[in-house]
Every structure is written in C-alpha cells, then in structure tokens.
N, C-alpha and C positions, 0 to 999 in steps of 0.2 A: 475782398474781405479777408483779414488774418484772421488766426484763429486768438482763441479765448484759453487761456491757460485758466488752472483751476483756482491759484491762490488771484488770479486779477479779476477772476468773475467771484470770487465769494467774497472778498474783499474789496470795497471799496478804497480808493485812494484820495485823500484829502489833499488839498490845496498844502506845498510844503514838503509832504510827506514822501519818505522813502518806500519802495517797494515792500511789501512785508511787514514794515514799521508799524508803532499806533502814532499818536500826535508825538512833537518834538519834542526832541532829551533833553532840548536846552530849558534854562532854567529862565521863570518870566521875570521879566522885566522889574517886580516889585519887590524881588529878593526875598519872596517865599521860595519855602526848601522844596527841593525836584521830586519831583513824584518816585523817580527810578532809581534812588539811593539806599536802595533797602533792599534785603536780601532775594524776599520774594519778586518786587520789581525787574532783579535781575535775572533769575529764573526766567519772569515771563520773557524778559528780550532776547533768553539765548530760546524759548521753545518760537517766538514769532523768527529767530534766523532761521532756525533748523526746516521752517514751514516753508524759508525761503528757498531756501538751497534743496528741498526733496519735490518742492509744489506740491505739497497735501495742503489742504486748506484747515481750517477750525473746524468746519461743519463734517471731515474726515474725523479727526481724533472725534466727535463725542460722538458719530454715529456706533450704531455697535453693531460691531461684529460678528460675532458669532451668537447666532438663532437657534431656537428647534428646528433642526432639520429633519422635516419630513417627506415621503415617496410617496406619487401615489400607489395606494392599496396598501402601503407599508411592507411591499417585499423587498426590497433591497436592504434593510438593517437583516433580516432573517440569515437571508444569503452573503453576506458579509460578514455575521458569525459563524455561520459553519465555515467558510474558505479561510478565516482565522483557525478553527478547529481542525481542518483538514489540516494545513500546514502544521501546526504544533503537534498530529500525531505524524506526519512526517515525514519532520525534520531527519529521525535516526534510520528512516530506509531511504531518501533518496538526496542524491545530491543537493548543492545548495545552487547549481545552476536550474536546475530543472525545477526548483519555488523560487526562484529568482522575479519571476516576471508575477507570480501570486500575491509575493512581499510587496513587490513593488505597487501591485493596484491595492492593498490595505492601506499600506503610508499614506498614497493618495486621495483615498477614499476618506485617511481618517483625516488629512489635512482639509480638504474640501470642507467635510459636515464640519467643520470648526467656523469656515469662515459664512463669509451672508450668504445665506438662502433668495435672497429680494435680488437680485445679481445675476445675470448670463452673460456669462463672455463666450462672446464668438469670435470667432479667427478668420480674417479673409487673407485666403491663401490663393496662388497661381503661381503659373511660369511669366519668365521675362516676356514683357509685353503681351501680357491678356488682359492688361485698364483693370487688375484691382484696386490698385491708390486710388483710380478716376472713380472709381466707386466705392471706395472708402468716403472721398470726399464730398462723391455726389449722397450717400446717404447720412455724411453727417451737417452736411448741408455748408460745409466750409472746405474752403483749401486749409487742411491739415500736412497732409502726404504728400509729398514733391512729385511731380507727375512729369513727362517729357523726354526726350529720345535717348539718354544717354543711359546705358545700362551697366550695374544694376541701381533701380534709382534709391529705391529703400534699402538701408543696410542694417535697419534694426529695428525693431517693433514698436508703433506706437498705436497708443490706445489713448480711444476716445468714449470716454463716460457720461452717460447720460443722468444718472443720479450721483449723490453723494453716498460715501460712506462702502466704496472700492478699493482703498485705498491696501489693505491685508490683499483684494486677487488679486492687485498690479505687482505686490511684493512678491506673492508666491510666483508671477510670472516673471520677476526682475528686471520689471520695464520701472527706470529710472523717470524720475518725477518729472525731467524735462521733457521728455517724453510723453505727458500726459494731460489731454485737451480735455475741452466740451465743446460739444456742436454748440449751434446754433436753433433756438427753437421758438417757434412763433404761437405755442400753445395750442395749436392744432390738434385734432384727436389724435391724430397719427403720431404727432409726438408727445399725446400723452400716453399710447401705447406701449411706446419704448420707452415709456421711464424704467429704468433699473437694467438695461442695456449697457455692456461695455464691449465695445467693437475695438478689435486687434487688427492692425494692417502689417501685412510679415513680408521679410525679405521674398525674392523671387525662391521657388525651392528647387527651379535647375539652374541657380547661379553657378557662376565659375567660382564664384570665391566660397571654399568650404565653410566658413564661419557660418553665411547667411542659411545656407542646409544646413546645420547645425543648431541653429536657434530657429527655423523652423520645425526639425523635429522637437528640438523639447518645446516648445509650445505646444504643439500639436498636440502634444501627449497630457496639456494640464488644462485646456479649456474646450469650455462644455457643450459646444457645438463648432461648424466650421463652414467658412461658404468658399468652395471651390468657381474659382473665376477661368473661366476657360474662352477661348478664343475659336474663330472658322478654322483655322490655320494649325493649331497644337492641339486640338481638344483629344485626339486620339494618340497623344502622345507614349509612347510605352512608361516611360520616366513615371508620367501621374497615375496612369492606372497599376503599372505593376508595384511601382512603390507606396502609392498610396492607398488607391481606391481601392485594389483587389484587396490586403491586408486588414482594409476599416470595412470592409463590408457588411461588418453585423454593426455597423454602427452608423447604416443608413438614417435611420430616426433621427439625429441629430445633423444631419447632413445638407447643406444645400448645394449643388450644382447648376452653377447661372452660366448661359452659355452670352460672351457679351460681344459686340462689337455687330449687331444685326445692323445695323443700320449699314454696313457694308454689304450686304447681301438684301436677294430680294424677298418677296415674301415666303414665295414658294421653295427658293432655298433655304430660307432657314429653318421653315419646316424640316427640309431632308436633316439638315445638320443637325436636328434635333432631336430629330428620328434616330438617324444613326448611333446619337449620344446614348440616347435609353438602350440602345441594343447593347453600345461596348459595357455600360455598367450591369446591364443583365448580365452576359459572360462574365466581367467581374464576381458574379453574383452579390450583387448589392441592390436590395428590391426597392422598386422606384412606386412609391405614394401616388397613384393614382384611381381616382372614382371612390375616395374615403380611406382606403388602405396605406397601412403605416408603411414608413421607405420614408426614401430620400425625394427632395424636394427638385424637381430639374423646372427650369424657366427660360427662357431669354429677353433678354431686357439691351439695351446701348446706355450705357454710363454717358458717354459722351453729351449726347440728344438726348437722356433723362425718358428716354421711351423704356417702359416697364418697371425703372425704379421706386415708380411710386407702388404697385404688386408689388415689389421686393420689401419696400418699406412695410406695407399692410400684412406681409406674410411674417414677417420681423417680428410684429410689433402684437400677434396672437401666440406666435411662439415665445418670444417674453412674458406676456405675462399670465403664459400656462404653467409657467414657475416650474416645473419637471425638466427641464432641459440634464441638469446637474444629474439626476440620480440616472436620467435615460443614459448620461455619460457613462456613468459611475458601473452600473447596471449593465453595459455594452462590453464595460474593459473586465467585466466579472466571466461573462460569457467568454471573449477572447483568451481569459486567463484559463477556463476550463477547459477549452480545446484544446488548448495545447498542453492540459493534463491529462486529457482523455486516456490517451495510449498507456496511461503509466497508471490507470486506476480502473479500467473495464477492460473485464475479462471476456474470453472468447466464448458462450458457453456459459456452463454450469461450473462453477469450481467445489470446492473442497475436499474431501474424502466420505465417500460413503461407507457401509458397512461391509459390502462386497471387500473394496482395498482394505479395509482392518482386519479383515477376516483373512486376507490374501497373506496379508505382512506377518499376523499370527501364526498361519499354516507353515510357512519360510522361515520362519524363527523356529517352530516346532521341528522342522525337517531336520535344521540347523542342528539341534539339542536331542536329535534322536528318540521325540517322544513316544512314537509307534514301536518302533523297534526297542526302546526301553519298558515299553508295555508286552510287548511279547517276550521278553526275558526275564520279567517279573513272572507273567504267566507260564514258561518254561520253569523256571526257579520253583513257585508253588508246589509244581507238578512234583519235582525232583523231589523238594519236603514229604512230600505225599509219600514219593515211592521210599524214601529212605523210611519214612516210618513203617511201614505197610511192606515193603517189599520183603524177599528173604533174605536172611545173612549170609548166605552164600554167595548169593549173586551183587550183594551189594559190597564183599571183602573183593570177589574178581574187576569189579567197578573204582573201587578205591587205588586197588593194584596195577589195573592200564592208567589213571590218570596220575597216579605220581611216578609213573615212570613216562610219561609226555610232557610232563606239566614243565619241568626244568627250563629243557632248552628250548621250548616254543616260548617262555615266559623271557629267557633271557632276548631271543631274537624282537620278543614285540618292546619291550624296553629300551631298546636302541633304534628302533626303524621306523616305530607307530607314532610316536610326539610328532617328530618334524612334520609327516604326513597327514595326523591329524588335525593339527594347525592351520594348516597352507588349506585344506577343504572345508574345515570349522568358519573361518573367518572370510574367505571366500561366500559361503553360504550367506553369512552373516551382512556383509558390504552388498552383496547381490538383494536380497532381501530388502535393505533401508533405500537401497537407488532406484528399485522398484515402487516402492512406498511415498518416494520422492518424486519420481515421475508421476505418478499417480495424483498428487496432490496438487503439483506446479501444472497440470494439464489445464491448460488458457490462459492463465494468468497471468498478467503483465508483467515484465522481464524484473522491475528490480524487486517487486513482491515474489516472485516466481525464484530468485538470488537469494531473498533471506528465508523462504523454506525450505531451500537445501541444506543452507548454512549449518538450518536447527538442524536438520538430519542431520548431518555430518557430524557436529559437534555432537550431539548425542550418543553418535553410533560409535566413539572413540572408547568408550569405556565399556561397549556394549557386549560384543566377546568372550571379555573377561569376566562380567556380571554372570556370564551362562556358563562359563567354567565352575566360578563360584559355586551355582549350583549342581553343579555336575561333582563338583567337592566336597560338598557338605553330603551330597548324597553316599559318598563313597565313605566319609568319614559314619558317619550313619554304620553303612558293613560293616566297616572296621570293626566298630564297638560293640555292636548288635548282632550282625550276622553268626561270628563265632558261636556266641553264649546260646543262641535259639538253633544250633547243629551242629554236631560232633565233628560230622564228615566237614575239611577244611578244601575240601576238592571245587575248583572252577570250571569253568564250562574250556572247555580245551577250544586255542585258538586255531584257524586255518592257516596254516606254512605260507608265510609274509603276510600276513593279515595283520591286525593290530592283536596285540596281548591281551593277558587278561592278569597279571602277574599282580600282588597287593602289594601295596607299598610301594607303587612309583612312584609315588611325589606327586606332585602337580601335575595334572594333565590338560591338554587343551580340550577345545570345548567337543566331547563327541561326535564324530559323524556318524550314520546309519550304521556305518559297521561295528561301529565301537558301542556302541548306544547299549546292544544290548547284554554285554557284560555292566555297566554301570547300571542297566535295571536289574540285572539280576540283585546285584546288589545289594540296590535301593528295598529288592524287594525282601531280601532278607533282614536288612536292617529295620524294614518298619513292621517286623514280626509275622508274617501272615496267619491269619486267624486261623482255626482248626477247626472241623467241622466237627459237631456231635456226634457221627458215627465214627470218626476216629480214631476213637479209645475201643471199640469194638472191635473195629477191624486190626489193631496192632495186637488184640486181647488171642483175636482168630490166630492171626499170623502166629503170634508167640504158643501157640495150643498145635499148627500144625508142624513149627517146627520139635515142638516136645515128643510130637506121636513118631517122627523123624528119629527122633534119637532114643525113643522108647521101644521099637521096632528095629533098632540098629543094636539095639545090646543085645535082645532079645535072640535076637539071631545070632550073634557073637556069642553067647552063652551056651547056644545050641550046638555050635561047631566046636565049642574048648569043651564041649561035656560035662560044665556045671547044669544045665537044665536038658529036661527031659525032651526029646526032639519032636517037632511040631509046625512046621514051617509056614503053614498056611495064615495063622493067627498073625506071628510078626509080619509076616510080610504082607498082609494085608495091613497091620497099621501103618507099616514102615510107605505102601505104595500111599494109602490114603496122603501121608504127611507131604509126601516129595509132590502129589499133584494139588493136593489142597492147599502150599505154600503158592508156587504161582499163580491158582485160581484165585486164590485171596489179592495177590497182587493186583493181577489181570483186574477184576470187580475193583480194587480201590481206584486206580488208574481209569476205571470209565466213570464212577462219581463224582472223581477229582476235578474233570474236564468244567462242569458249569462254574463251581468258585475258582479252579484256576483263573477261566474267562475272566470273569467277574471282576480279580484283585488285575488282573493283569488291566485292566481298563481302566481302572481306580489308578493305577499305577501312572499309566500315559495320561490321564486326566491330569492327574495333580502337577509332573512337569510340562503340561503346555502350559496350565493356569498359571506355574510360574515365570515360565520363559514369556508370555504374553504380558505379567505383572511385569518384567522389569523390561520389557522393549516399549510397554505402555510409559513407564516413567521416564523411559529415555532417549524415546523418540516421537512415538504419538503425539504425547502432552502438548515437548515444545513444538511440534507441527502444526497442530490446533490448535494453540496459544498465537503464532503467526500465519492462520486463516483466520482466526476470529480478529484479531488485527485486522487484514485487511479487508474484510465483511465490514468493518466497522470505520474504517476511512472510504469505502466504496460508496454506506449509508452519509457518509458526511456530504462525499462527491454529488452523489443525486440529489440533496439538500440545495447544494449550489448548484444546481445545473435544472433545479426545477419548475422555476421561471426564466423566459428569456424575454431578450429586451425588446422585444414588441410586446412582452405580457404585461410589463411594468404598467 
C-alpha cells in the first residue's frame, strides 16, 4: 500500500484532469468564453499550483490557525510573563549569553500559542537501526518511511498528519510539503483518538552524516512530545542518554521510551531489558510514570510483528486528546530555562545589608572624618573659652607668650609634612570602609549581581573623600570667620613635633585623620560660637574684682615704702594675698563647672559631623547599594514567580 499525500486525499481527481487542477482550461467545444480568462480565474490557478508544488491541501488554507490557547490550571501564561519580566530587568546586569537560552523558550512559546492548540506533534526519534520508520509506519498504518538495511535510511523528516489544518507546525518545523502524508484510517476508535496527531519520523541521531544530527536537534527542540525508539542492543547507549535523555529529564512528561525489537528476545528477557532501562533513566534522572505517577512513559512493543503497537497506538491516542501535551512542553523548557538561571539569581543565604553593616560603614566613615576626636577638641576648645574668660591675666599673658613663640615653626613644619600624610591615611580609611560595606552587601549573592554592587560602591566612593574634606572645609572656613570675632586670644592648640599642624590658612586640606581631627574641631567649635553659661558673667565679674583687690593692695603697699601713706602692712597685704589666691580659686571653680557644658558642646559637636559624614556616604554610597539590592530582591521575586510551578504541577 503507498502512502496518501495530502493534496491527492483531499482532492479528488476527475477523469482528464491534472494533479492540483480543477476541470479543463480548454475552452468547450460551443465557443463559449473560458471560465479562466479573468483576472480572478487566474489567481485561483496560480493558489491551486502553489497547493501543488507545497502539498497543502484547501481544507489547510481555511482551517485556522491560531486558537485560544490555553493550560491546564492556567499556569504557564503566569510564568511566561514573569521570565519575560525577569529577562527585561536583566538584560543591563547579565550577559546576553546567559538569557540566551530564556529568549529563546519566549520566541518559542510565543510562536507555539499562535499556532493550533487541536495538534501534537510528536517526534519519533532513535539511533541507526532501532525500527523507528518500522514504527512510524506501523502506527501510521502505511509505508510512509523507507525502511531496510542500508543506513542511514531516513535523511530528513517526514510527517504524517492525522487531521487537517497542520499546515503553520509542518512550517515552523520546515518539513517541505513533499514530505507530508496521511495515514491510513479505517474509523476505528483508535483512530478516532488520534485525530489531531502529527507524527515526525527523524533522521537516525548518531548518524555519521552531521546534517541528520542537526535537524534532529532542532526538531527536537520545536515539538511537543517525543518517542524514543530504542533497541536490546543500543538502548544503553552513552550518545542517547548523555546527550539526550540526561539533558530532557524534566521533560519526562512528554516522553515516551519504547523499548522495540522484543520479538528477538524472550519473555523473560525482555523483562530484564526493561528493567535495566528504567534503572538507566532513573540515574538519568528522568522519573518514569508508573502506578499513576507523572514521568515518562517506557513500554516494549515489536514494530515488525505489530506486538504492543496497538498499547502504543491507545496510549497515543489519550495523550492526544488530553490536549496539554504543548504547554507540558512549553512549561518543561521554562523549567530547564530556570535551572540554568539558578546560579545567577539565588543567593546563598540571607542577602542584603542590615543595620548592624550601616552602622559599621557609618562608624568608618566617622573614624575617617575624625568625629570623636573632633568632639573632644571642641570640648578642649570650650574649656579654653572658659578659662580665657574666667582665668587670670597673668597667667593667661605667660600662656599667650609660650604659644607664639612655638607656634611659628611647629606651624611651618606641619604645612609641609601633614597634607601628604594626611591624604594617604584619610583616603585609605575611606576605600577601607566602602570594601568593607561592599563585602558586606555581596555576602551570597550571585556573581554578576554580587559585580554590580560593587561597581555602585566604587563608583560612589570616587568622589567620596573629597565630599568629607569638603566638610572638613566648610568647618574650617566657619573658624576662619567666626572663631576670631568670639576670642581675642588668636592662639592654637600647639602641635606635637612631626605631627600634623594646626597653622590657619593652609589651604585645602585632606580629609582628617584622628590626629588631625581635633584641631578642625577646635575650630569648628569656635566657629559655631559656644554658648556661655549664666554664671559666666559672674564669675568674670569675680575674676575682674580679684584682680582689682590685686592691684589695690599692690599700690597700697607701694605707697607705704615711697612714704606717701602712713605704714600699715597688714591691711594691704591682706587684700593684696586675698586677690593673688582668690584670682586662681575663681579659675580653679570656673574650670570644674565648665567640665558638664564642655561635655555637652563637645558631643553636640562630634554628633553633628558624623550626621554629616553619614549624610554624604548615605548619598553616595548606601543609596546606590540599596538601589542594586532592591533590584535584585526584585528579579529574585520575578525568578520564584517562574520557578513556582514545575512541570509535573502544570
């Protein structure tokens, strides 16, 4: 029996007429005008050639195509939008090979739901000589397939359809229309089962000729289930399991493996062979459907003697028309697409940054910027206020007089020595801090998300530096303008011999470190006036009363020795002792109430530069860190979206 092409079974052939043709172009006999002289006429004879030369039949062009396609339960449209979504957020962190293979199951997916849903193509696939053609033919009921010793026998796919209106999956499969049969059917239930059945019979896929491996794989990869034909002899072949079966494992569901050629063995052998089979695809791990449970379908049957092919036909023919075949595909290669995104979207672990690391990167940025030690030079500075006011003038002219005779050349030496030094430890501090910050954040996280949280750091941390000199400049600038006008005395805190200076008017300095810190709080603390306490004006009222008893007991007694006043020595020199010990008691007492507002401003002080050195490490390195953790928090939620039915859920 030959087979049935699709334009000779849907077309009948009239007496006369050419293949493809309708009735004759010639013109009848009574010299009425031809039917086919007219534009449309002509149209119809180039669309009935074009039918001839592709074998699509009429009843092809007006079936339609594309349907509602739907899954069962409706998970696979869900999860086909998020792994669109995953990919579109990203495309800008990870290469275009590693969405390569994601791109590719969308196209797929969206080419599939275009065409019919009423349609399963299945693929009978094998190695040279395991009788797939013999069982091509035997289940389409005709010699289709060339069958016979000489290999390879098939060298290009042909497909046999049981319904109409195939014609869009033969294209996306680019099986040429000579290439495309119909069985044979005797209206049988069985073959009313397989209505809507298109069976592919494919080159050998360990031929020698690479072409035929070649259009085995891309077949492989567009239809929507497959029947592995395997033989006593190869079925343990490395070639089929490691190339194929281990790789399709999640896409058992769709799977049948027919072990064929039993009729050469006996019964009890083919049990073992059969046995053994389910073990290789167990290691495979590909789970094998038995006692109701989803997997792969394993049998054995002999093509030859037609022993089992009728099971084969019956088990076809529920899987047809359970209509899911297509999405279980669809749905298998979503799964395989996430695996092999896994690595690059699940973290080891907890990620992100807790408060603990912001509080870490704050404290290192403040060390950085000298904020303690600028609080204690504020609070030293206070104190100083204090005693210049409050203190005596005596002791505060010998105070004036050792620091501008140090002040010179310790100012000159830190001028030349302290920059470079404090540079190289400011910015150190600084780098240290943000890789800290960075480790901290990338700690689990997949390599190229783990790649563009540094990136932020880094890029961030490029102007960051400078931002804390800034403020270390404005603070200085602050003295500059203030400190003078709120204190006479122009006197700085004297440096230690090769320490950094304290000299005004350097210019630009780098960002301080510890040592330096706390001449720029003294500064700070002059410039932003320090408040004076209400007993203040009392105790400077004291102070200036014991210096007056001082100098009114100093004349007094002068008077006495030149012999303008009458002699008396007890009177002055009791004011004269009162003044000299009442002037450093009055210090002494200012100097122990000073101590709690010193504290006080001195805390105020290092508060206000951490809040700032924290403000601008927050805007310029935080933010964009958290900005790419909440990125990838939000491709992770896309990931588990797709990854949260698998294809046994479907």
């Amino acid at each position: 029996m030959t087979a049935v092409t699709d334009h000779g079974r849907d077309r009948g052939q009239g007496p006369g007429e050419e293949p493809g043709r309708g009735p004759s172009a010639e013109a009848p006999a009574d010299g009425t005008r031809r039917w086919d002289d007219g534009l449309i006429a002509r149209r119809a004879a180039e669309v009935a050639k074009e039918r001839l030369d592709t074998g699509r039949s009429p009843q092809d062009d007006e079936a339609p195509e594309a349907e509602a396609y739907t899954t069962p339960g409706g998970a696979l449209r869900p999860r086909l939008d998020a792994l669109r979504e995953l990919v579109g957020l990203s495309r800008a962190r990870l290469d275009a090979d590693t969405l390569a293979e994601a791109g590719r199951v969308l196209d797929e997916a969206s080419a599939r739901r275009r065409l019919s849903s009423r349609h399963t193509v299945v693929a009978v696939a094998g190695a040279t000589g395991s009788g797939k053609s013999t069982l091509f033919n035997a289940l389409a009921g005709v010699q289709i397939s060339d069958t016979g010793l000489r290999r390879p026998t098939t060298s290009a796919p042909i497909a046999c359809s049981w319904t109409d209106g195939a014609a869009g999956l033969l294209d996306r499969l680019a099986i040429p229309g000579r290439l495309r049969r119909r069985p044979v059917q005797n209206g049988t239930a069985a073959d009313e089962a397989l209505q809507g059945l298109v069976l592919v019979d494919l080159p050998d896929h360990d031929s020698a000729a690479t072409g035929h491996r070649d259009q085995v794989d891309r077949v492989l990869a567009l239809v929507d289930a497959v029947i592995w034909v395997v033989d006593p002899e190869k079925y343990a072949d490395a070639a089929l399991h490691e190339r194929y079966l281990r790789p399709l494992a999640g896409h058992a569901e769709i799977t049948f493996v027919v072990l064929n050629q039993i009729d050469r063995l006996s019964a009890e052998a083919a049990d073992l062979v059969l046995d053994d089979l389910r073990r290789l695809l167990d290691e495979d791990g590909m789970a094998v459907g038995e006692h109701g449970e989803p997997g792969a379908t394993v049998m054995s049957l002999s093509a030859l003697t037609g022993s089992g092919v009728g099971d084969l036909r019956e088990l076809l023919g529920r899987f047809v028309q359970d209509r899911s075949a297509a999405a279980r595909r669809l749905s298998a290669d979503v799964d395989a697409a996430a695996a092999r995104l896994r690595p690059v979207y699940v973290a080891d672990g907890r990620t992100g940054l807790g408060e603990r690391a912001r509080d870490a990167f704050t404290e290192r940025l403040s060390e950085a910027v000298g904020a303690a030690a600028a609080g204690q030079a504020a609070e030293r500075e206070w104190r100083r206020n204090a005693g210049r006011a409050c203190g005596t003038p005596w002791l505060r002219l010998w105070r004036w007089y050792e620091s501008s005779r140090q002040l010179g050349g310790l100012d000159l030496m830190a001028q030349v020595l302290a920059p470079p030094e404090e540079e190289v430890t400011a910015r150190q501090r600084v780098e240290q801090a943000v890789r800290k910050l960075a480790d901290d954040a990338v700690d689990g996280l997949p390599a190229p998300w783990a790649q563009a949280v540094r990136e932020a750091a880094v890029n961030g941390a490029e102007g960051l530096p400078e931002a804390l000199d800034e403020l270390a400049r404005n603070a200085q600038a602050e003295a500059g303008g203030r400190g003078r006008g709120s204190s006479g005395d122009t006197a700085s805190t004297p440096a230690a011999p090769g320490g950094p200076g304290t000299a005004a008017g350097r210019g630009a300095t780098a960002v301080p470190d510890a040592r330096s810190a706390p001449v720029a709080g003294a500064r700070a603390g002059r410039g932003t006036r320090p408040p004076r306490p209400a007993w203040w004006p009392a105790a400077v009222l004291a102070q200036a009363s014991m210096t007056l008893l001082q100098i009114f007991g100093g004349l007094w007694l002068l008077g006495q020795i030149v012999g303008v006043l009458e002699p008396g020595l007890l009177t002055p020199a009791l004011l004269m002792l009162a003044g000299v010990v009442g002037g450093p008691l009055v210090e002494w007492s200012c100097a122990a109430a000073a101590r709690g507002p010193a504290r006080r401003y001195g805390q105020e002080a290092e508060r206000r530069l951490r809040e700032a050195a924290a403000g601008c490490g927050r805007a310029r390195v935080l933010d964009p860190v958290s900005a790419e953790l909440a990125r990838y928090r939000e491709v992770r939620e896309r990931y588990a979206a797709v990854t949260e039915l698998s294809t046994t859920g479907v």
